[in-house]
C-alpha positions, 0 to 999 in steps of 0.5 A: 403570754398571749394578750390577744385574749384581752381586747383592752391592751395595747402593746406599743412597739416602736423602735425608740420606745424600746431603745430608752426601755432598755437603757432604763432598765441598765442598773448603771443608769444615773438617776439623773438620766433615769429620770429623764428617760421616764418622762421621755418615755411618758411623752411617747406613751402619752402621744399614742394613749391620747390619740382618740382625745375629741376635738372640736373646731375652733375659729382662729385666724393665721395671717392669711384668713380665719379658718375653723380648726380642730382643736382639744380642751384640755380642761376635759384632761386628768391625769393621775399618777399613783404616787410616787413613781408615778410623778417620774411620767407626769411631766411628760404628760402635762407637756403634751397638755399643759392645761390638762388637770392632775390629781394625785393617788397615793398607794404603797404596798406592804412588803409581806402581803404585797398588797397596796394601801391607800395613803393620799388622794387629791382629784380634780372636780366633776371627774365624770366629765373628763378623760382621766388617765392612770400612769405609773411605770410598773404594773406587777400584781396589778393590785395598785392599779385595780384600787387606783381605778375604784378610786378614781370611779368612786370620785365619778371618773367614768372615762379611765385609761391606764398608761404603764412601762414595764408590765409583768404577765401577772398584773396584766391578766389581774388588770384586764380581768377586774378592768375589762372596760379600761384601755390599758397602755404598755410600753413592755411586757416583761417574762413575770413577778419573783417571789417579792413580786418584782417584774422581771427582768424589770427595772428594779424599783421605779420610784427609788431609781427615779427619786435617788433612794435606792439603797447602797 
């Protein structure tokens, strides 16, 4: 897939980034270091997407003198993660911010149509006002994401940005056909969906290997 055509995407390619991909994707990978790596993964992730965040300056005084420094407030910062997977890369991210706010969407997909249904929402107030950035390790369809953003945008969010993993062809064209205007951050970009909409060759489910419920 040439993503050239969409100018939102940006494809990070860094040597570490890959590395902790693929040993994530190893099926003998413990959920303990499964879990680990994505919000290893996620500080990575976050570092790039947050690199345009403003700053202002601040006076503070080292031991030397008191100087004016650059500084973010991270109360203008809103990360969201698209439950549950999602909650495997917020740790990685209120790392980098501490003071940032988190709000919750919660989606699941119907395992016939592959479609996503609403199930919990909890965000932060005056939305409009904050950079608000959308993380959840895959997007397959792209389905959940695209519902997540309306959401988001019906509770006032106009400066959104989406941070995944693993992206599948499909959901990126999906993505970046219905959400022209939103950065959109990918760790790979992987070969397409199978016929249950699983990326391949993928990681197998996020949410089961960062949680222990994978099926024996």
């Amino acid at each position: 897939m040439d993503i050239s055509q969409y100018k939102n995407v940006i494809l990070l390619d860094h040597p570490l980034l890959k590395h902790k991909i693929s040993i994530l994707r190893d099926k003998k990978t413990p959920v303990s270091q499964f879990r680990q790596l994505v919000k290893e993964i996620a500080v990575m992730e976050g570092f790039e997407a947050l690199k345009d965040v403003k700053t202002s300056l601040v006076e503070i005084e080292t031991p030397i003198e008191k100087t004016m420094q650059p500084m973010i407030e991270g109360s203008k910062l809103c990360f969201v993660p698209i439950l549950r997977a999602g909650l495997g890369m917020v740790d990685g991210f209120v790392e980098l911010v501490p003071t940032a706010k988190v709000g919750h969407i919660g989606l699941y997909r119907d395992e016939v149509t592959h479609e996503p249904h609403e199930y919990y929402c909890k965000l932060p107030e005056h939305l409009e006002d904050k950079e608000v950035y959308l993380i959840d390790p895959m997007l397959a369809t792209g389905g959940s994401g695209i519902d997540a953003v309306k959401l988001l945008k019906q509770h006032g969010a106009k400066h959104l940005h989406f941070v995944c993993i693993i992206a599948a062809p499909e959901g990126v064209k999906a993505f970046c056909e219905a959400c022209p205007d939103i950065p959109l951050y990918v760790g790979c970009l992987d070969r397409q969906l199978n016929e249950n909409a699983y990326i391949c060759p993928g990681l197998g489910d996020a949410g089961d290997r960062i949680f222990g419920t994978l099926k024996e």
